[in-house]
N, C-alpha and C positions, 0 to 999 in steps of 0.2 A: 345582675348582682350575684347571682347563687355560679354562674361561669365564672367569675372573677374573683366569687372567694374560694370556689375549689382550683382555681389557676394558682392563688395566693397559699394554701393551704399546701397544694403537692409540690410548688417549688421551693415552698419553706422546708419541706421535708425531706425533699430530694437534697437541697443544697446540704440541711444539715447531718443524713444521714453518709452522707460523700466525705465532708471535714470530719466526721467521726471514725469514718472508715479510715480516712489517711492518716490520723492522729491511731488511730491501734495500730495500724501496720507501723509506723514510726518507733511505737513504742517494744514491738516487738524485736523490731531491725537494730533498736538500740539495746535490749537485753541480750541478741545473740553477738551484738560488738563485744559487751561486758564478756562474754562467755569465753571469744576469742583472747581476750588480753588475759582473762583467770589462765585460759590454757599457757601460755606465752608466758607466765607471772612463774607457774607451776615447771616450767622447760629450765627456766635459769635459775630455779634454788637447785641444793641438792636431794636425794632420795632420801626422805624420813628414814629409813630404818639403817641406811649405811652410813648418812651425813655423807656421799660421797655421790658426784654428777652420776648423772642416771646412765649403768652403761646397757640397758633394756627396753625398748621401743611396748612392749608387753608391762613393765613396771611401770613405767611413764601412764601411759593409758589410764592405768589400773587407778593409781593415785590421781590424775584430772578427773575420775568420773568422780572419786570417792571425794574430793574435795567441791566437787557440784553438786549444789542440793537444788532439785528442780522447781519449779515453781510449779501453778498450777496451768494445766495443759499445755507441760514441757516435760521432754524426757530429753533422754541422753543414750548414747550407744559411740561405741566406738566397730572399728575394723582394722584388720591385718590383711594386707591382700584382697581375698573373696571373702573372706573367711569373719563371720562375728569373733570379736574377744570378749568387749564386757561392757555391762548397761548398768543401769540405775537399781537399786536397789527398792525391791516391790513397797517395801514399807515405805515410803519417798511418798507415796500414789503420785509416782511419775506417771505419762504416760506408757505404754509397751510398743516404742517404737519396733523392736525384734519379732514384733506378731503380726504384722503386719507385711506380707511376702515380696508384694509389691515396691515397696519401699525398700526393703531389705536388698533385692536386686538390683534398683536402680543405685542405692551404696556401695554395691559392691562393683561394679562397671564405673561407677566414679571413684574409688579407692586407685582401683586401677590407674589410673587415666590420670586425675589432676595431679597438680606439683603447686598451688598457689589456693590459700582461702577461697571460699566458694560460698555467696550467696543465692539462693535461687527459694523458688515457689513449685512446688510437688504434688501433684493431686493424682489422687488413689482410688481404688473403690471405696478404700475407707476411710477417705478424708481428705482435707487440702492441708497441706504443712508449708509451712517459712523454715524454713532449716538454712544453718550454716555448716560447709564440710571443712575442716582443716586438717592439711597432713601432717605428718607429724614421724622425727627420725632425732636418732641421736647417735652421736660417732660412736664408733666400735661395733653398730649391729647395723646391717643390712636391709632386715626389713624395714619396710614402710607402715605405719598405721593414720587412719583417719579417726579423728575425735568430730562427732556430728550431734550439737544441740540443733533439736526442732519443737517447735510450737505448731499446735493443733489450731489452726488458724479458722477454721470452717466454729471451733469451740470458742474461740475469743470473740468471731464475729456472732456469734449464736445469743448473747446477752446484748448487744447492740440491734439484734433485727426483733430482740422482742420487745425491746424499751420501742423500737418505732413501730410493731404492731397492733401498740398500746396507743403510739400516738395518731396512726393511721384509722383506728376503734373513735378516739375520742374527734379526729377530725371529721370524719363521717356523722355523727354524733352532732357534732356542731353545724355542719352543713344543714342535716334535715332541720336545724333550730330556725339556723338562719332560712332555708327556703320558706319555712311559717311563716315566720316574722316580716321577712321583705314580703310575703303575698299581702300580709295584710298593708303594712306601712307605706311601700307601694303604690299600691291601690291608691288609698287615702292621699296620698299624694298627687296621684295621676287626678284624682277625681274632678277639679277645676279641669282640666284638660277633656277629660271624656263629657264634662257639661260643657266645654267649648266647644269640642265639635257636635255635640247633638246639638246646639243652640247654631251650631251657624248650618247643621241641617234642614231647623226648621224656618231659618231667615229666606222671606223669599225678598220680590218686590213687592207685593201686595200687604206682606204681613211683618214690618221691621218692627214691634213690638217687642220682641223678646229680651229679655236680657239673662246675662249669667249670677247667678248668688254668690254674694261673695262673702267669703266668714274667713280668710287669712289675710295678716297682712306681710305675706313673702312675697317672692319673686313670680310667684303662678296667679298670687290675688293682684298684684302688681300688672297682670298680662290679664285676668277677667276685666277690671277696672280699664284697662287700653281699649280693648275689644267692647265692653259697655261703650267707652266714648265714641268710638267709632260707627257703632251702630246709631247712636245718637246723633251723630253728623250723617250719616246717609237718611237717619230718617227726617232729618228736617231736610236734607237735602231735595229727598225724593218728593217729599209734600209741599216744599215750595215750588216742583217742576211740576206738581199735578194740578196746585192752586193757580201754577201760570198758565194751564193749559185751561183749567176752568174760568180761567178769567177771560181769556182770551175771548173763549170760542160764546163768552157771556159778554161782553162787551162788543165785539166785532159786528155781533150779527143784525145789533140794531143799525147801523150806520147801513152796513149794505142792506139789510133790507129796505133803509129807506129810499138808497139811491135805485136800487133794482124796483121800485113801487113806480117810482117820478118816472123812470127810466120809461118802464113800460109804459105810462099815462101821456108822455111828452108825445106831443102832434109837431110834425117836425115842419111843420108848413105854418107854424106860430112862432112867429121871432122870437115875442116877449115869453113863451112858455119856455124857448130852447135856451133862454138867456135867464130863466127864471129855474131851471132846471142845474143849468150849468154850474150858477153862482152855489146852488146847495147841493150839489155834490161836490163840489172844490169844499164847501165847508166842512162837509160830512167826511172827505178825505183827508182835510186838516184835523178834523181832530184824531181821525184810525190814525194816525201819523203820533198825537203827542200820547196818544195810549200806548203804540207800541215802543214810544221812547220812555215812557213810564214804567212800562213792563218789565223791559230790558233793564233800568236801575234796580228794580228789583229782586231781579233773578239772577243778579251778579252782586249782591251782596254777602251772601255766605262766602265769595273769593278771597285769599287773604290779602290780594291790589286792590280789593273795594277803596281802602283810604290805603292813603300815603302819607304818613306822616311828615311833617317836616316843622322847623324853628321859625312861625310865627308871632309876628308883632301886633297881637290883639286891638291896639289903638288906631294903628293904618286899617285892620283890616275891619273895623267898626266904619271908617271915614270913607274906604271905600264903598261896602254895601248901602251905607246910608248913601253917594252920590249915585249908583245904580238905582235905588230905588225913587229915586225923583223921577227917574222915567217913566215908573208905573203909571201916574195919572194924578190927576189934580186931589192933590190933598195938603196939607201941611208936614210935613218930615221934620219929625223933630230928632238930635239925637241927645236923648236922655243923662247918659252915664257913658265915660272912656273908659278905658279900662286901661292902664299902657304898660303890659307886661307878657313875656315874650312866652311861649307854650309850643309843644310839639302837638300840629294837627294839621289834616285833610286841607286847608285853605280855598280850595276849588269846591270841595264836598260840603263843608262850612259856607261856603257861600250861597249857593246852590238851596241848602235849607233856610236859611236863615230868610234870604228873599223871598221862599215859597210862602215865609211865615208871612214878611211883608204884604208879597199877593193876598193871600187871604184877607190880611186889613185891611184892605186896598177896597177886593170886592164887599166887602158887609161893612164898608162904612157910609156913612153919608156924602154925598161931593162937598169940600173945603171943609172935613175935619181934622182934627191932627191924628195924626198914627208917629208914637214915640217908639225910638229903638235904642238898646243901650247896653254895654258890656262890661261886668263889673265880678270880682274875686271875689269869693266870701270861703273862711274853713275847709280853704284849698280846692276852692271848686271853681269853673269859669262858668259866671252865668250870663249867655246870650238871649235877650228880652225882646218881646214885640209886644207894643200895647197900641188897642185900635178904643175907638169910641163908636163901636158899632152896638147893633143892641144883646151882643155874648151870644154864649152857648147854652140853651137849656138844660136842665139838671140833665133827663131825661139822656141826653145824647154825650154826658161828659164823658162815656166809656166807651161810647163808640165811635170817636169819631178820627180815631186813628187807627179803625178798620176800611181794608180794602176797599173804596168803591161804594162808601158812605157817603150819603153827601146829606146834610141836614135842611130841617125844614125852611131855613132860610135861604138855602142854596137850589130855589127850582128855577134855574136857568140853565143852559149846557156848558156853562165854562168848562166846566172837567167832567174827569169820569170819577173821582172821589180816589184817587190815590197819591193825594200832594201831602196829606201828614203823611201817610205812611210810608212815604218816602223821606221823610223829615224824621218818622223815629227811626228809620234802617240806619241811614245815617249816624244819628246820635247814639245808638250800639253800636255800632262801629267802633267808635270811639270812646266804648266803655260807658257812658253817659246815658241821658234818657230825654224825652221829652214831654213836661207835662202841662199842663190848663192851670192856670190861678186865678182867682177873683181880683180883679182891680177894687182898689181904694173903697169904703162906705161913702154911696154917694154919687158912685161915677159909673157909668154905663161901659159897656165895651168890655173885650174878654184881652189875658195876658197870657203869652205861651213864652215860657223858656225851656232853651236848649241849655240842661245843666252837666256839663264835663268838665271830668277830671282837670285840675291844671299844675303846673310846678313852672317857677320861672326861672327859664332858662340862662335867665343874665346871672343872678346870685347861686340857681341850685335848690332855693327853698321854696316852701311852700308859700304862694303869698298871703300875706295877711288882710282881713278883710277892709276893704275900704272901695269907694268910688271916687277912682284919681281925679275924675273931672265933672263938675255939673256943670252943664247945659240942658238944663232945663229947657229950653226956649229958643238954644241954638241954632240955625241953619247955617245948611251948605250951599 
């Protein structure tokens, strides 16, 4: 800043102190024209004192000086030959071009010499002059004389170099302002920048806590705030690659330890132990198989392809999972509520949950109960249901059990490793939504889980209004 305004400062100066200059010499150039045409004015009257054409080269002269009154730092002189005739009169405070020796000689070798007006620029030891020569003769005399107005040019430009010494003072002047000013302002500007880089010095992998303070809302608190989010995504990033890695090396190791136990224990010269070994490690290797396809759902949820959205028809796709879930196993399938309106979503990823929900009813219900599912609008929301008539969720466990690798007191058998809700809520963020537990009806046993997401129906554009397009109660597929 402080390079750009002294670049800004000394080419203002420079440029304007250039057109000032050329503007005096101009103005100069045009008072020694006026000088020539007075001379020229004074050739074609006659002699004031004869009334008759001038027959004297020395009278002529006499009378141009005397009718030139000098201005200030101009004089006047004339010449015969080498020879001075006659200058400006001291009272005039002409200047004393005739004291000046220098000068005087180079007039007199151009008296000599020219035959035609003469402008030029003359510099001396005692000064730079603009001067004009003109010769000057009149018929009947012989000699020649030069008439030479000059200006002291080095004194014209003398009040121009001190108005910019002034402004050269004051430019300096302003510079030391502005170098204060920009140190501090600056600064305070930079300062987001200097807490971003010391915050992304102290950002390791072990320690993405930090963030930057943000107290503007420009362009720099606009860049803390990106840089905040970002550190935000690597740190959930990094702690769901750590939790996958603890989960892992926490689930994995019961399975192989069990099969490395049998392993060792098996007498290979017993059918039924190699055939009894066999069948539980294929088990034990089925399930390290749906853990680490669990995992994997997991650890690819932060992706932005986790879902795919797309223009589904909510009522097919209620008919569908209701006839996949017939396959689970003997129970009653009932579907609830349709819902028949069209929404942008996952439909694979949607499904996929929705069925986990199923399984679940499935396992913690009784054989030949009913398990209802059902899909219905309400205040612009899509809510996807599963109700089982199992014996619920105790209080106790309603917060945890769509933690990793929970499994409840009802659930001590090996089905899972306890990551099917939480695979169920990844999901429904995904899709902006959530999943939560409801108490079914006073009265009635068995727990209620909806998947409740965003919905706008795509056939009209609007939001739909609350309603359940279809009961079936008591339906089957």
């Amino acid at each position: 800043m402080i390079v750009l305004a002294a670049l800004t400062v000394l080419i203002a100066g420079a440029t304007a102190f250039w057109l000032q200059s050329r503007e005096t010499d101009a103005r100069i150039d045009n008072s020694l024209a006026r000088a020539v045409a007075a001379l020229r004015t004074v050739e074609s009257e006659p002699d004031p004192r004869t009334l008759q054409p001038f027959t004297s080269v020395d009278q002529l002269l006499n009378t141009a000086v005397r009718k030139r009154v000098p201005g200030k730092n101009e004089g006047v002189i004339t010449l015969q030959g080498d020879r001075l005739s006659w200058t400006a009169a001291r009272e005039t405070h002409a200047i004393r071009l005739d004291e000046d020796e220098e000068l005087v000689a180079h007039l007199a070798r151009l008296s000599m010499t020219t035959t035609t007006t003469h402008v030029e620029t003359v510099r001396t030891s005692v000064t730079e002059y603009r001067l004009v020569a003109a010769p000057v003769g009149v018929r009947h005399d012989p000699a020649q004389g030069l008439f030479v107005v000059a200006f002291d040019r080095r004194a014209e430009m003398h009040a121009l170099q001190t108005t910019f010494a002034t402004y050269s003072a004051v430019g300096i002047l302003a510079l030391g302002v502005i170098s204060i000013v920009a140190w501090f302002v600056v600064g305070r500007l930079l300062r987001p920048v200097r807490l971003l880089r010391d915050t992304a010095r102290r950002v390791t992998e072990s320690d993405l806590s930090e963030r930057i303070a943000v107290s503007s809302n420009d362009d720099l608190g606009d860049l803390a705030h990106t840089v905040n989010a970002m550190l935000d995504r690597l740190e959930r990033a990094f702690g769901s690659q750590r939790e996958l890695l603890d989960d892992v090396g926490h689930e994995l190791r019961t399975p192989l330890t069990i099969v490395r136990g049998h392993l060792e224990l098996l007498d290979p010269d017993d059918a039924d132990d190699v055939r009894a070994t066999q069948a539980l490690a294929l088990d034990e290797l089925d399930r390290m198989h749906r853990l680490v396809d669990d995992l994997m759902i997991l650890a690819t949820v932060e992706r932005p392809d986790f879902v795919r959205l797309a223009p589904t028809d909510v009522g097919r796709l209620t008919d569908d999972v209701h006839d996949k879930a017939r396959g689970l196993g003997d129970r009653r399938w009932v579907v609830g509520s349709r819902a028949d309106v069209t929404v942008r979503l996952d439909a694979q990823r949607i499904t996929q949950a929705w069925l986990q929900l199923l399984a679940n009813a499935y396992r913690f219900s009784p054989p030949g109960s009913t398990v209802r599912l059902g899909s219905e609008t309400a205040g612009g929301r899509l809510r996807l249901w599963v109700r089982d008539e199992g014996p619920g969720v105790p209080p106790d466990e309603e917060v945890r059990i769509f933690e990793r690798f929970h499994r409840g007191q009802a659930d001590r058998s090996s089905h899972g490793a306890g990551l099917g809700l939480p695979i169920v809520a990844a999901i429904a963020q995904a899709h902006h939504g959530r999943v939560r537990l409801e108490r079914p009806p006073a009265g009635s046993t068995g727990a209620v889980f909806v998947l409740d997401l965003p919905a706008v129906d795509l056939v009209d554009g609007n939001v739909p209004p609350p309603h359940t397009l279809v009961d079936v109660a008591e339906h089957r597929r």
